[in-house]
C-alpha positions, 0 to 999 in steps of 0.5 A: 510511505505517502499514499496519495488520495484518488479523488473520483475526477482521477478515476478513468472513465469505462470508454478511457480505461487502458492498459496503462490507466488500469496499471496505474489503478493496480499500483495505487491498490498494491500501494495502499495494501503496503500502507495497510500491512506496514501499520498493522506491523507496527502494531504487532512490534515488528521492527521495535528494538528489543531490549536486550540488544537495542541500537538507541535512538537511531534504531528507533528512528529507521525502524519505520523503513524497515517495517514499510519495507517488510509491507512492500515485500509482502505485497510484491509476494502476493500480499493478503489479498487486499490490492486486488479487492482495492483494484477491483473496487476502483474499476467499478468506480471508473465504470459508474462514473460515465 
């Protein structure tokens, strides 16, 4: 999963904020809340192959989908709380940057 940097000249400025710039804002922070739980799954093992039942090389190879999958359900469940801090920090961000 790619997340692209949000340079401050990409931030909406308070008199241009609209529903649609803050849905945006919103998908960036989810996103990047994914980005933050799919690395520390890797880091806890979720998706190595297990030894006693290990599908090889391949398994090795898509491990990485199935653990940036796990990250996007737990965000699309309400995640950890991440996304929201995320979204609200950007919005600041757009109101300081008149």
């Amino acid at each position: 999963m790619q997340v692209s940097p949000i340079a401050p000249r990409d931030l909406p400025t308070a008199s241009t904020t609209t529903p649609k710039t803050e849905d945006a804002m919103r998908a960036k922070a989810r996103e990047l809340e994914a980005s933050f739980l799919a690395e520390m799954l890797k880091l806890s093992g979720v998706g190595k192959a297990q030894e006693s039942f290990s599908g090889g090389v391949g398994e090795e190879q898509f491990s990485s989908f199935l653990t940036d999958e796990y990250a996007r359900i737990m965000v699309e469940g309400g995640g950890i709380g991440l996304a929201e801090s995320i979204f609200q920090s950007l919005q600041k961000g757009a109101q300081n940057a008149k």
